[in-house]
Biotite code that builds the C-alpha atoms (Angstrom):
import biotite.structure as struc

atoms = struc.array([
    struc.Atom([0.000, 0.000, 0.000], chain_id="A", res_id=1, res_name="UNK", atom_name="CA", element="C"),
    struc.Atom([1.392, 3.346, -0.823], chain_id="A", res_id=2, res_name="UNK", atom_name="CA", element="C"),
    struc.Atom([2.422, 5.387, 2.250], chain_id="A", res_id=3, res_name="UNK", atom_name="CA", element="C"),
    struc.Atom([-0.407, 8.275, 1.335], chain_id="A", res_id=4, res_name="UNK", atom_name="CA", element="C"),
    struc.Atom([-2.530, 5.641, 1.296], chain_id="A", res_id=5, res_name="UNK", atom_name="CA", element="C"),
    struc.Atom([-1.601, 4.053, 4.590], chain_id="A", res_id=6, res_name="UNK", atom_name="CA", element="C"),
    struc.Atom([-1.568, 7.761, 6.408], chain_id="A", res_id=7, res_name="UNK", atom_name="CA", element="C"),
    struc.Atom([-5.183, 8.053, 5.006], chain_id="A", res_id=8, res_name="UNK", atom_name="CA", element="C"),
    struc.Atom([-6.169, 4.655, 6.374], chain_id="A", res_id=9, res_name="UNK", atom_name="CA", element="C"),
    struc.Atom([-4.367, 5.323, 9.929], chain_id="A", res_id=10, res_name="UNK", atom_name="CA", element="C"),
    struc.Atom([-6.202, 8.865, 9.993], chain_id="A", res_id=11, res_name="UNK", atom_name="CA", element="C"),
    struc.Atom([-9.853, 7.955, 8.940], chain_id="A", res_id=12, res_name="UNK", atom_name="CA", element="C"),
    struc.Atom([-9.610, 4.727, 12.107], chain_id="A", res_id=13, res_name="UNK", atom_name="CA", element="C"),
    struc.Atom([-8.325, 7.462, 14.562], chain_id="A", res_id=14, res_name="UNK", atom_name="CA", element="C"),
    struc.Atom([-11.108, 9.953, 13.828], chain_id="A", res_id=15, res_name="UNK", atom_name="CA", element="C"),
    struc.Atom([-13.697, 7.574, 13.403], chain_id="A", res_id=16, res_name="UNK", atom_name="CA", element="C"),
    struc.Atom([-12.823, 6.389, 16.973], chain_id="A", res_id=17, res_name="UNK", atom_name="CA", element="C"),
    struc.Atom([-13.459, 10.297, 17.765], chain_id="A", res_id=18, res_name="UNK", atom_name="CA", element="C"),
    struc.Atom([-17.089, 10.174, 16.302], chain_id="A", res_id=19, res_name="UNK", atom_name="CA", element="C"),
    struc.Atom([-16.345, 11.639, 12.865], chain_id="A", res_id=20, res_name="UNK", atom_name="CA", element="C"),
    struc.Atom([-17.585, 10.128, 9.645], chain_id="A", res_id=21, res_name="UNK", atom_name="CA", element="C"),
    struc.Atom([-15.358, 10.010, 6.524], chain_id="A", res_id=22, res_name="UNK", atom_name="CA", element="C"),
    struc.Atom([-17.054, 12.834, 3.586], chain_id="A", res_id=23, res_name="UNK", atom_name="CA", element="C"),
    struc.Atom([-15.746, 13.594, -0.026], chain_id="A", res_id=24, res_name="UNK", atom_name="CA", element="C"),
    struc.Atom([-16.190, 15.406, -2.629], chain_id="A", res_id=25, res_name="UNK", atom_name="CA", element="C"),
    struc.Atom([-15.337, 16.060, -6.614], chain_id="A", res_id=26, res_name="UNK", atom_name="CA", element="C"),
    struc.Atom([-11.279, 17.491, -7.410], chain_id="A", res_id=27, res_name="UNK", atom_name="CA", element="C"),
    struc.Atom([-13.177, 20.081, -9.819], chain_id="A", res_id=28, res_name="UNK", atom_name="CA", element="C"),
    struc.Atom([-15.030, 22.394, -8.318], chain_id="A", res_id=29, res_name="UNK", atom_name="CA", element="C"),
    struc.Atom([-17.181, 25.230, -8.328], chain_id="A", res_id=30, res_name="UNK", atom_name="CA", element="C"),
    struc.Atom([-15.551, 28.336, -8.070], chain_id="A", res_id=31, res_name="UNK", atom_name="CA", element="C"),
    struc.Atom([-18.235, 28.898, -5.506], chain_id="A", res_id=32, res_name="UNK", atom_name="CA", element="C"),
    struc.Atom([-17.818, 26.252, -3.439], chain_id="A", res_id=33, res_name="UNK", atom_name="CA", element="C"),
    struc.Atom([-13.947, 26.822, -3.418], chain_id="A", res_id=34, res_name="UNK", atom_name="CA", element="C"),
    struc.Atom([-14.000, 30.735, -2.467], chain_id="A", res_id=35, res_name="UNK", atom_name="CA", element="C"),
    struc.Atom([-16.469, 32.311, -2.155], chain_id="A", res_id=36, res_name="UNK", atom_name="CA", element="C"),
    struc.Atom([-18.972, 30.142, 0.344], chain_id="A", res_id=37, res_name="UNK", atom_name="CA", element="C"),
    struc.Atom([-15.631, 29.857, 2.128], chain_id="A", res_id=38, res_name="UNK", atom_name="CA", element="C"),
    struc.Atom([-15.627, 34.020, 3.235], chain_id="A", res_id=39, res_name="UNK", atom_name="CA", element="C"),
    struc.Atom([-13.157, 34.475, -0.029], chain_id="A", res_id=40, res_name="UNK", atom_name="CA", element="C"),
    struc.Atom([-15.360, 36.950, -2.613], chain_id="A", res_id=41, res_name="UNK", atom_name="CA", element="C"),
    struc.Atom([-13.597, 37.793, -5.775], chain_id="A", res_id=42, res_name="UNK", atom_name="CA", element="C"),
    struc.Atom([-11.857, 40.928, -4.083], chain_id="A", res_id=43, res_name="UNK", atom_name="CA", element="C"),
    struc.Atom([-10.716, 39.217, -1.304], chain_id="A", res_id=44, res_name="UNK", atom_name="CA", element="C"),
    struc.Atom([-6.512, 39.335, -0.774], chain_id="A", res_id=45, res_name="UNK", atom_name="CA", element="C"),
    struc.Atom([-6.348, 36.167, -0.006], chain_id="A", res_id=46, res_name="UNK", atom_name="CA", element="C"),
    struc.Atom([-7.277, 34.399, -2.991], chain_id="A", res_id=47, res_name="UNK", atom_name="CA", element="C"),
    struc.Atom([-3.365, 35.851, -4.277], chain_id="A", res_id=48, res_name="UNK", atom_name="CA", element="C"),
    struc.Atom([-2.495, 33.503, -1.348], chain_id="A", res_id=49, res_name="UNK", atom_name="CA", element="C"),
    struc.Atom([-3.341, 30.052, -3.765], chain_id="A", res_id=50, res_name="UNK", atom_name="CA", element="C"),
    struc.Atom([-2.150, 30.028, -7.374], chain_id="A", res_id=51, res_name="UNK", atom_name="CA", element="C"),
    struc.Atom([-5.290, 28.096, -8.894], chain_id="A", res_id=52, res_name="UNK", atom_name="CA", element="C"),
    struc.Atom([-5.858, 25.971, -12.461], chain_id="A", res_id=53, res_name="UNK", atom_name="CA", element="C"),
    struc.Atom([-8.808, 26.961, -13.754], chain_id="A", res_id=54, res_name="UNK", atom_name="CA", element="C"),
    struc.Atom([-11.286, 24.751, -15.831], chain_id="A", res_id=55, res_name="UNK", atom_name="CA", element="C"),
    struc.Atom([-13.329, 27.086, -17.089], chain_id="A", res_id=56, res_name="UNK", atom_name="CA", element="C"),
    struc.Atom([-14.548, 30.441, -15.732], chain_id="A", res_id=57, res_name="UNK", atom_name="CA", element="C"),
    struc.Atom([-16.880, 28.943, -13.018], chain_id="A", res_id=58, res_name="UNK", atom_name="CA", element="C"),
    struc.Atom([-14.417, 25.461, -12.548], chain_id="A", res_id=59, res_name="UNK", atom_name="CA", element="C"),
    struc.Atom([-11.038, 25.450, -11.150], chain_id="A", res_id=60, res_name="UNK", atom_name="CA", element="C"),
    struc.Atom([-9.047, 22.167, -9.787], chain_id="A", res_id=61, res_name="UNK", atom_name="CA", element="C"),
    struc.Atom([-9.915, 22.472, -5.870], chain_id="A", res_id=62, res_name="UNK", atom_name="CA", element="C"),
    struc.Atom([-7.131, 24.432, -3.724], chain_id="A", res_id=63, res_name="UNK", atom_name="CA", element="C"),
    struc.Atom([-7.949, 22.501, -1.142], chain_id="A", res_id=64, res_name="UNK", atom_name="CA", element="C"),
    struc.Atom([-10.598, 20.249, 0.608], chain_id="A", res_id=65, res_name="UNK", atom_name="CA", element="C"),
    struc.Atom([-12.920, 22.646, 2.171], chain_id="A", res_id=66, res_name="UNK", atom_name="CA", element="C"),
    struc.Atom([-15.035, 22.704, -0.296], chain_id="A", res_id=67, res_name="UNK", atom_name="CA", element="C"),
    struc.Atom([-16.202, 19.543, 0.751], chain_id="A", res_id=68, res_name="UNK", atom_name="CA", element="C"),
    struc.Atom([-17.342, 20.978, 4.360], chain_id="A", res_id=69, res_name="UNK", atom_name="CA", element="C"),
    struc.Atom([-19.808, 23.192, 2.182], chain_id="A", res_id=70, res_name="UNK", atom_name="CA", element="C"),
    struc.Atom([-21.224, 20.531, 0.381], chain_id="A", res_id=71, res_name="UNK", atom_name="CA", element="C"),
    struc.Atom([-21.512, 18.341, 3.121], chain_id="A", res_id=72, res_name="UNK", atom_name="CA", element="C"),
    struc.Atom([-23.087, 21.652, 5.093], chain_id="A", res_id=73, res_name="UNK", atom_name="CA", element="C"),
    struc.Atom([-25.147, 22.399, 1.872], chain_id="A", res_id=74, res_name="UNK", atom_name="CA", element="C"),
    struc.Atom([-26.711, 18.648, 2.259], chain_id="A", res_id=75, res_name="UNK", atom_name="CA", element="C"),
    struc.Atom([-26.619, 17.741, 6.235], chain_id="A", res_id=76, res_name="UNK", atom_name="CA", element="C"),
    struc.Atom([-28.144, 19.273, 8.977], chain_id="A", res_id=77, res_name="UNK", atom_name="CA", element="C"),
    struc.Atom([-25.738, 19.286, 12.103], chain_id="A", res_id=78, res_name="UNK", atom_name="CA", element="C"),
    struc.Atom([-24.868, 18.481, 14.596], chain_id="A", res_id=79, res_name="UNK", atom_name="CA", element="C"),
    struc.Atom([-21.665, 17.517, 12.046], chain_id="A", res_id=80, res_name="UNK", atom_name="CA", element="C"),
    struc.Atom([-18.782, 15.683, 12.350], chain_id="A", res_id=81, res_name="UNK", atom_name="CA", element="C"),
    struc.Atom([-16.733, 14.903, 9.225], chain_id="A", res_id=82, res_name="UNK", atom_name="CA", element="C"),
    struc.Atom([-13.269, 14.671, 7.851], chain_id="A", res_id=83, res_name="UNK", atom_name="CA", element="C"),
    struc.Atom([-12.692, 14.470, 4.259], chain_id="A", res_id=84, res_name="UNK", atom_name="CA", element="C"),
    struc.Atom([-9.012, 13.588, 2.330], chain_id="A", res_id=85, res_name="UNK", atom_name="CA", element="C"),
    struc.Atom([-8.299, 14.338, -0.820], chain_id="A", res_id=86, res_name="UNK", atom_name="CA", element="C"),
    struc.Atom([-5.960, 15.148, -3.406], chain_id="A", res_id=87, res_name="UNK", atom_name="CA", element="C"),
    struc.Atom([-5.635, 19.295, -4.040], chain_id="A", res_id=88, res_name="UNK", atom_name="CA", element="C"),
    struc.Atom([-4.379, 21.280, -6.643], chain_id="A", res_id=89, res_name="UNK", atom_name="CA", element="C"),
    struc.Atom([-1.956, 24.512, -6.515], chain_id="A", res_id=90, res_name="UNK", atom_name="CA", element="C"),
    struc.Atom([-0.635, 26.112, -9.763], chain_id="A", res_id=91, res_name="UNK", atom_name="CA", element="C"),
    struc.Atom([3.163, 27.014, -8.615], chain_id="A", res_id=92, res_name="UNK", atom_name="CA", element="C"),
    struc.Atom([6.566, 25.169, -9.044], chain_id="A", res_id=93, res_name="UNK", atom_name="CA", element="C"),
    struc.Atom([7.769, 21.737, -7.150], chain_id="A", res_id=94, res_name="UNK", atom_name="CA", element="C"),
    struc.Atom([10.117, 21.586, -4.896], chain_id="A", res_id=95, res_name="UNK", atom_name="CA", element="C"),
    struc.Atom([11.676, 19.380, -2.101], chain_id="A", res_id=96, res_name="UNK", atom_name="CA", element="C"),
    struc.Atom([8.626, 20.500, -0.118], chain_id="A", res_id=97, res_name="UNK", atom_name="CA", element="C"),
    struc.Atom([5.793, 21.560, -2.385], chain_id="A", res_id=98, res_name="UNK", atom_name="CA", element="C"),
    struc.Atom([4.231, 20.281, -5.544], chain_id="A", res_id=99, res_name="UNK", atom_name="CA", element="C"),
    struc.Atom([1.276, 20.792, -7.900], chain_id="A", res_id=100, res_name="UNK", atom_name="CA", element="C"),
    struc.Atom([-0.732, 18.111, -6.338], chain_id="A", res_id=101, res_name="UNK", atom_name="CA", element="C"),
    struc.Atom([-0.615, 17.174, -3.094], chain_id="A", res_id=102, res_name="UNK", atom_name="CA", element="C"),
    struc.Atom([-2.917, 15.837, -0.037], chain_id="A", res_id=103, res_name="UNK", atom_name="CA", element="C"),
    struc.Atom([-4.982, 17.100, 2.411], chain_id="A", res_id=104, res_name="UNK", atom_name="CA", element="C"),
    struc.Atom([-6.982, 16.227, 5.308], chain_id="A", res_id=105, res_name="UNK", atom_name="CA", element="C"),
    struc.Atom([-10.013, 18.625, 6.391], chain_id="A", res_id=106, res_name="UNK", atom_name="CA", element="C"),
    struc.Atom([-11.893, 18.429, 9.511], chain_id="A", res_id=107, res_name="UNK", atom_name="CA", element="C"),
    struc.Atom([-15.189, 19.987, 10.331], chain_id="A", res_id=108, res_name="UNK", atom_name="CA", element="C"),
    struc.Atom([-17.421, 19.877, 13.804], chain_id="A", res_id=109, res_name="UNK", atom_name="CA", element="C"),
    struc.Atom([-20.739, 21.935, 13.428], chain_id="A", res_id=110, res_name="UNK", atom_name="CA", element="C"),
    struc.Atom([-22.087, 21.613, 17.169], chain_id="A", res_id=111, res_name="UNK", atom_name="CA", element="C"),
    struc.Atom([-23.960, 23.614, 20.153], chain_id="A", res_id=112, res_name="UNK", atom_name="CA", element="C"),
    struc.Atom([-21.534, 25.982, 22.048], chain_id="A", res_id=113, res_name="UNK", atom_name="CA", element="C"),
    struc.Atom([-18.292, 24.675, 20.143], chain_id="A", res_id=114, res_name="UNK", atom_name="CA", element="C"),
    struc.Atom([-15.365, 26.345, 21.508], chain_id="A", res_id=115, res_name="UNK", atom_name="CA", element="C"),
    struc.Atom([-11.399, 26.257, 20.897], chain_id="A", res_id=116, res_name="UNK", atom_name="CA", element="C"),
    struc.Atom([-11.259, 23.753, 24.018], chain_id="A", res_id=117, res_name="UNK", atom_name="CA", element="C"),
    struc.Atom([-13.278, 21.304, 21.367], chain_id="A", res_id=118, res_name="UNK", atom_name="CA", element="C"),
    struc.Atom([-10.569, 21.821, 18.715], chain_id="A", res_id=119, res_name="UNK", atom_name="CA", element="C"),
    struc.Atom([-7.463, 21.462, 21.143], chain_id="A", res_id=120, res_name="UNK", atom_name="CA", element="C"),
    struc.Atom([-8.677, 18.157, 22.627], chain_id="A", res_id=121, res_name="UNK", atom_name="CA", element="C"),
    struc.Atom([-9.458, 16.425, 19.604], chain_id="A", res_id=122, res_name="UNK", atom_name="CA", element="C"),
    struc.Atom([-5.842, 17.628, 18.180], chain_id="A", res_id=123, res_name="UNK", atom_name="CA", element="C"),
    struc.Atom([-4.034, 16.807, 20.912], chain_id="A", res_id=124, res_name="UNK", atom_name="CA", element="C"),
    struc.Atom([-5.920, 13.482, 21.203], chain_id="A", res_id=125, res_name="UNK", atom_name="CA", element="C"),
    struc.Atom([-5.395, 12.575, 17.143], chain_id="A", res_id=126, res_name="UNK", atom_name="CA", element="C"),
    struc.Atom([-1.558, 13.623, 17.333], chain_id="A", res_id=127, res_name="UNK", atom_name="CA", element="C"),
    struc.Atom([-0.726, 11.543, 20.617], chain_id="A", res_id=128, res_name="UNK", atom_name="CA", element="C"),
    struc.Atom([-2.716, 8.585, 18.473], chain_id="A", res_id=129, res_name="UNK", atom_name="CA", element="C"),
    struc.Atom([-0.404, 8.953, 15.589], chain_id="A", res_id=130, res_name="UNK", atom_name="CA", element="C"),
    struc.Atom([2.948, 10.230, 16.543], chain_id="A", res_id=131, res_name="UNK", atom_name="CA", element="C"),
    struc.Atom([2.424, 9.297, 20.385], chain_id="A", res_id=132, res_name="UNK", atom_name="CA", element="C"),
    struc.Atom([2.016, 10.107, 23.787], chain_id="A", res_id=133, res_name="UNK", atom_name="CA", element="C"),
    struc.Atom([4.424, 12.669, 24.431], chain_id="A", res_id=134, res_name="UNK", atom_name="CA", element="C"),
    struc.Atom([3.051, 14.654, 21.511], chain_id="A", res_id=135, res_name="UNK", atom_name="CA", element="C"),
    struc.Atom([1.522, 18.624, 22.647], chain_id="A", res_id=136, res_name="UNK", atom_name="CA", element="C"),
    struc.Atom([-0.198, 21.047, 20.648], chain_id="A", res_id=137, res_name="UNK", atom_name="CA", element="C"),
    struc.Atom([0.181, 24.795, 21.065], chain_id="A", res_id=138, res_name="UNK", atom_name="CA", element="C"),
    struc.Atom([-1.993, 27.436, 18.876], chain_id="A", res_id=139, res_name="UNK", atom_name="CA", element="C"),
    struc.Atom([-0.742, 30.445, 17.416], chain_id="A", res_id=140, res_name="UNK", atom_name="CA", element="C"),
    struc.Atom([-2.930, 33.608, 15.967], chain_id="A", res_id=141, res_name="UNK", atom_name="CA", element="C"),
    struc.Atom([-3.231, 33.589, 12.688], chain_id="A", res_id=142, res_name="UNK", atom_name="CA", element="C"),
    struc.Atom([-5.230, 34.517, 9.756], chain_id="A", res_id=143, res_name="UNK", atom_name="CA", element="C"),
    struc.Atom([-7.308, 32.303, 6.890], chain_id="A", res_id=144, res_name="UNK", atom_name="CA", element="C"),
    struc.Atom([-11.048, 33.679, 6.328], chain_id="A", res_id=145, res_name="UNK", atom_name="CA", element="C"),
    struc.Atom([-13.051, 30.699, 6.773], chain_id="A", res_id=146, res_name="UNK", atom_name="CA", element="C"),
    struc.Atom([-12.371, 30.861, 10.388], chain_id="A", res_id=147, res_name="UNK", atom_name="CA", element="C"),
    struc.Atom([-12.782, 33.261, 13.035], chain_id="A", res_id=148, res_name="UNK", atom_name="CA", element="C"),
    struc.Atom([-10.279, 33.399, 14.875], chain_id="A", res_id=149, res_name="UNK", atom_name="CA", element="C"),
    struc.Atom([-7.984, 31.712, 13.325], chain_id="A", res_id=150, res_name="UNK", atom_name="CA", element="C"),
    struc.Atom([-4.528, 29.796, 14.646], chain_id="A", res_id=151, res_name="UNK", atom_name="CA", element="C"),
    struc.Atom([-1.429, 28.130, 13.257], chain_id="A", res_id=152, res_name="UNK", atom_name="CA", element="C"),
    struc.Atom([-1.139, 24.733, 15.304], chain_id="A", res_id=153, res_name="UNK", atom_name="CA", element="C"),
    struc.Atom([2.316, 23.503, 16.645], chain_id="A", res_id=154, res_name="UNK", atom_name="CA", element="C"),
    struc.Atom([3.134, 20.000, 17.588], chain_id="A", res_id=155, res_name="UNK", atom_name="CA", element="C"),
    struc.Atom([5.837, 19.493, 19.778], chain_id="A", res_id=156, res_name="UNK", atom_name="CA", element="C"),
    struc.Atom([9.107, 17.653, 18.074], chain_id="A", res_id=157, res_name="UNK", atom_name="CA", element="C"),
    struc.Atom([8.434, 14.221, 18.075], chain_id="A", res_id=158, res_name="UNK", atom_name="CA", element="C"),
    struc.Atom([12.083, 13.742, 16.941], chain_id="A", res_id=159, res_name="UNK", atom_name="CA", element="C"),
    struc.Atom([13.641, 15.872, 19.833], chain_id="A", res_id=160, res_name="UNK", atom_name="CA", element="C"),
    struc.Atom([11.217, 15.672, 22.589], chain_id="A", res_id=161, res_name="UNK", atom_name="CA", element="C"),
    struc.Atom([11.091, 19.669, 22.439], chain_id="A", res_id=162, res_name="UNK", atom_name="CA", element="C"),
    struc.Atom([14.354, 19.569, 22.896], chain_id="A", res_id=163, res_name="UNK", atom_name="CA", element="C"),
    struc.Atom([15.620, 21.189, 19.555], chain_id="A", res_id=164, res_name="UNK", atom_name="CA", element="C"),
    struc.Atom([17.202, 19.875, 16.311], chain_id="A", res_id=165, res_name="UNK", atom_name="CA", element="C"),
    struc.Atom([17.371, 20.252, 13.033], chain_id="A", res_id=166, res_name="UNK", atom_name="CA", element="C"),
    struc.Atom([13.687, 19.070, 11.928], chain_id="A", res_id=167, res_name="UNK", atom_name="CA", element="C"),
    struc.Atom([12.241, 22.025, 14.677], chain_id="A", res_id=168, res_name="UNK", atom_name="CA", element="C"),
    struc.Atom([15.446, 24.580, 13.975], chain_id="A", res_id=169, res_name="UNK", atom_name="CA", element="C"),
    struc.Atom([16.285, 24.237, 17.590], chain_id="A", res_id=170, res_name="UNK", atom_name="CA", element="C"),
    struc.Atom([12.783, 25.811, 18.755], chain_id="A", res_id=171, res_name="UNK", atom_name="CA", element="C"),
    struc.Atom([10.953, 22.556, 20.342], chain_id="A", res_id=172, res_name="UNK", atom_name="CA", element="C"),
    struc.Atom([7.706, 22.934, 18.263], chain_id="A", res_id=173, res_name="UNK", atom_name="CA", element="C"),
    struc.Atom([7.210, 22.085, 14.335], chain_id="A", res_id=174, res_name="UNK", atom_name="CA", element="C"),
    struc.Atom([4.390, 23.442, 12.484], chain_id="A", res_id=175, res_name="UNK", atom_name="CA", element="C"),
    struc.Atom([1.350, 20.739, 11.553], chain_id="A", res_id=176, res_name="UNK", atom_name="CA", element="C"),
    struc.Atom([-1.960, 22.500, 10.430], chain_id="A", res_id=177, res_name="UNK", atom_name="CA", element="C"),
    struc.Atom([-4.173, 26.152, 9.740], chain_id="A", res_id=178, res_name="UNK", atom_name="CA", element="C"),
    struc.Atom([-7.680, 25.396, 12.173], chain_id="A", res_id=179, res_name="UNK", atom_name="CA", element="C"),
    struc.Atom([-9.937, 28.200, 13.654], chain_id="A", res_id=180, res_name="UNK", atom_name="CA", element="C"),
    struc.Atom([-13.992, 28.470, 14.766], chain_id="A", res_id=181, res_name="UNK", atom_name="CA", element="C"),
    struc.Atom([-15.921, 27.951, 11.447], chain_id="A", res_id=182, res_name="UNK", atom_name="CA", element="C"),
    struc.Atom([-16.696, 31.814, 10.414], chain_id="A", res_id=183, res_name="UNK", atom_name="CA", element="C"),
    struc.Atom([-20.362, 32.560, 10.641], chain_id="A", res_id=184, res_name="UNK", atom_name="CA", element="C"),
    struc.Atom([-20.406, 34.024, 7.146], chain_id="A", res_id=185, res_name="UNK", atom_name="CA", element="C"),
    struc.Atom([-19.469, 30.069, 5.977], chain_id="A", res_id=186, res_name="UNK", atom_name="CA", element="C"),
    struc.Atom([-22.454, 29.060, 7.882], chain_id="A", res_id=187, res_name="UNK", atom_name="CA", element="C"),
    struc.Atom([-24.856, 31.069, 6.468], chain_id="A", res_id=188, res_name="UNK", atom_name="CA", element="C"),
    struc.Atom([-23.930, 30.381, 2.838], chain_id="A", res_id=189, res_name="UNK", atom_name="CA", element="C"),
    struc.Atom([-23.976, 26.382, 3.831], chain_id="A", res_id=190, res_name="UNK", atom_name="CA", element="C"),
    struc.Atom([-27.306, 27.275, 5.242], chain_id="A", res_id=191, res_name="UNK", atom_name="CA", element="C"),
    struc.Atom([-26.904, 27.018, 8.636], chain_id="A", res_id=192, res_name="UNK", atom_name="CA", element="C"),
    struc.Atom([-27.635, 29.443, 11.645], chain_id="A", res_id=193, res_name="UNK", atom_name="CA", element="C"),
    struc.Atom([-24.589, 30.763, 13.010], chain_id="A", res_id=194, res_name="UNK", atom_name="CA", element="C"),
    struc.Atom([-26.521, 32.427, 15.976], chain_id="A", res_id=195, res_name="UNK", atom_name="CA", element="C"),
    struc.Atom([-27.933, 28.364, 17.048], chain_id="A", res_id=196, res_name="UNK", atom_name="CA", element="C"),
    struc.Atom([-24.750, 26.403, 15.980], chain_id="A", res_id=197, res_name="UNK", atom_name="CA", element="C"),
    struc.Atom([-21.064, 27.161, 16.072], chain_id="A", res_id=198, res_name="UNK", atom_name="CA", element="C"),
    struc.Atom([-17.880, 24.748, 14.717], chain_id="A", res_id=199, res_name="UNK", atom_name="CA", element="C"),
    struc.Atom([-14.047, 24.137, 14.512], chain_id="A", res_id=200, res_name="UNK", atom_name="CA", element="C"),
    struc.Atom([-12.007, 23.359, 11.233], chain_id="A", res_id=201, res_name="UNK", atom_name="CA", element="C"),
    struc.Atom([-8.862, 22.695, 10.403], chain_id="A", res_id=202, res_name="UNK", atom_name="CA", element="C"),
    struc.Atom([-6.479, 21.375, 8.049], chain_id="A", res_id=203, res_name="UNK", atom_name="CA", element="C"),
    struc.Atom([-3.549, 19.678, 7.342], chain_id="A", res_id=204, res_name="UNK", atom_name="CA", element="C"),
    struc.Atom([-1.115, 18.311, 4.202], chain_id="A", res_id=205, res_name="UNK", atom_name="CA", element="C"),
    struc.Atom([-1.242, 14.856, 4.610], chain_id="A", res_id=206, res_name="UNK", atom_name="CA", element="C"),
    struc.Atom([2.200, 14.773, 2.514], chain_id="A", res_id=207, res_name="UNK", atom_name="CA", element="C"),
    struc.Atom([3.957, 17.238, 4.971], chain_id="A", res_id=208, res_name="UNK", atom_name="CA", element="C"),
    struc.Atom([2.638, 14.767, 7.933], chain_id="A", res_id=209, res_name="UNK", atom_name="CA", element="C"),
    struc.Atom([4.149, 11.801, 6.199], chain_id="A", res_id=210, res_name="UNK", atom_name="CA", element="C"),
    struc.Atom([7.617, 13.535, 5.094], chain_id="A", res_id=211, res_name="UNK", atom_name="CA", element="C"),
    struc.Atom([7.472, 14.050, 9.154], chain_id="A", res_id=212, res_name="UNK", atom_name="CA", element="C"),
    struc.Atom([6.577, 10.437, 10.377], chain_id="A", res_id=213, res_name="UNK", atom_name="CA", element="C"),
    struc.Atom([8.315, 8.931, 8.155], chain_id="A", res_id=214, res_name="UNK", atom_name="CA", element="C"),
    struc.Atom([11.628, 10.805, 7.426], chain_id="A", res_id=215, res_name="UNK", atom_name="CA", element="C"),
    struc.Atom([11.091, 11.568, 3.422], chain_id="A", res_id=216, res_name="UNK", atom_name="CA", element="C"),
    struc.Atom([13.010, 14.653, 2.593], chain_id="A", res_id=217, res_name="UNK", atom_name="CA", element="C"),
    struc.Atom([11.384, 15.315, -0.644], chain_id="A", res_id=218, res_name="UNK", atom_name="CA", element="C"),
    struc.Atom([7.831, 15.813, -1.218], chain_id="A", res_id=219, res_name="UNK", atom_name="CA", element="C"),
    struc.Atom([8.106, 14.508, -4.876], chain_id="A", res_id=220, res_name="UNK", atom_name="CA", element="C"),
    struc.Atom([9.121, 11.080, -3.586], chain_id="A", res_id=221, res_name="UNK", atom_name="CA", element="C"),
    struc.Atom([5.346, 10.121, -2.952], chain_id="A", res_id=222, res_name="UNK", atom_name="CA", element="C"),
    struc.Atom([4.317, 10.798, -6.997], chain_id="A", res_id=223, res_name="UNK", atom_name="CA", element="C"),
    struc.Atom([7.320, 9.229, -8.669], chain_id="A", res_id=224, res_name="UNK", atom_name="CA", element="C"),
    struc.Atom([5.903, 5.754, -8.717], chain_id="A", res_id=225, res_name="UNK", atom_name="CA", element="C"),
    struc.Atom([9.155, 3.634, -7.547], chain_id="A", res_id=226, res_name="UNK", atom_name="CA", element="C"),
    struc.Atom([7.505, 0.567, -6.251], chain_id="A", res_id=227, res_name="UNK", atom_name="CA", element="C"),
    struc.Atom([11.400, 0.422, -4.130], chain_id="A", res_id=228, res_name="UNK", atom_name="CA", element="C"),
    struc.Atom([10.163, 3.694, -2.249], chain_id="A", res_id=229, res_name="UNK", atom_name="CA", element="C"),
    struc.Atom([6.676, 2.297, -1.497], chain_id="A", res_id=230, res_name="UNK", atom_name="CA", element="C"),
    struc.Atom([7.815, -1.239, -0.650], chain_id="A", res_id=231, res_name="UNK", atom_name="CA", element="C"),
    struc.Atom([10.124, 0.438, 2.425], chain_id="A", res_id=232, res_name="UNK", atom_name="CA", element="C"),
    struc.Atom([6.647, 1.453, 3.873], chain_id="A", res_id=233, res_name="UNK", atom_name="CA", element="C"),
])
């Protein structure tokens, strides 16, 4: 089994275990469902964030997997509880550590009185499942306009301990995923009353996570098809 493959499988028992079911969604997508139900209008600055192949002038190749948290919001009344994975697309050139297509994991929990305690327990409880015990999460402010407010999250080294090295640059913490409280203008275009239900997101490259578990140093390892690299896994 290919080691994307495996990390998909590992992730979908752990967060089934945590009460989440398993959605998806198509890789081309509306341009609504990809922006602008997601708080991103046609003016917004931070569509300049994600180089994007478009289709046609209302398809592009999905920038990432949200937009299957708006169809599944378009389609399910909450409470909610879904993770989707899925291959994403992002128009700029490959490297060691990014590509044109590459993985990602979304998460989405559309409850009564959701708060960031919700999000930071079910983190903390999926990375201690899958890198260990020891693992801690710490969030950082940040910005993406789905979410409101919105953090960076930080894992603690599982190479070092927090102690420092060269994976963490001698800091103790490595950055994992973008997550936040779902923005109310995302539930009202899915439909939903942001004034009875609130929610947590978050996501995560599912490439990045497996260059970390597993040592790879080079993103591009994962689409070469070498049977020798997959058989190691």
């Amino acid at each position: 089994m290919h080691p994307l493959s495996q990390i998909i499988t590992e992730i979908s028992e752990i967060f089934g275990d945590l009460g989440f079911a398993m959605a998806d969604g198509p890789e081309a997508e509306s341009i609504f469902n990809n922006f602008d139900a997601l708080n991103v209008p046609a003016d917004h600055p931070s569509r300049d964030m994600q180089d994007t192949f478009f289709v046609d002038e209302n398809t592009v190749l999905r920038t990432h997997t949200s937009p299957v948290q708006v169809r599944y919001m378009q389609n399910n009344k909450p409470p909610i509880r879904i993770v989707a994975a899925g291959k994403v697309f992002r128009n700029e050139a490959t490297d060691a550590t990014h590509e044109a297509q590459f993985y990602q994991l979304e998460g989405l929990c559309i409850d009564k009185e959701i708060s960031m305690a919700h999000l930071k327990g079910v983190l903390e409880t999926f990375f201690r499942r899958f890198f260990g015990e020891d693992a801690k999460v710490r969030f950082r402010p940040s910005f993406f306009p789905f979410v409101e407010p919105g953090v960076e999250v930080d894992m603690s080294c599982f190479k070092c301990g927090g102690k420092g090295c060269s994976l963490c640059k001698q800091t103790g913490w490595v950055e994992v995923l973008g997550a936040g409280l779902v923005h109310p203008n995302v539930l009202e275009a899915s439909g939903i009353n942001s004034k009875e239900w609130q929610g947590f997101a978050f996501g995560v490259g599912l490439d990045r996570i497996a260059m970390m578990k597993y040592g790879v140093d080079d993103i591009r390892a994962f689409y070469t098809g070498d049977l020798q690299f997959v058989e190691q896994f």
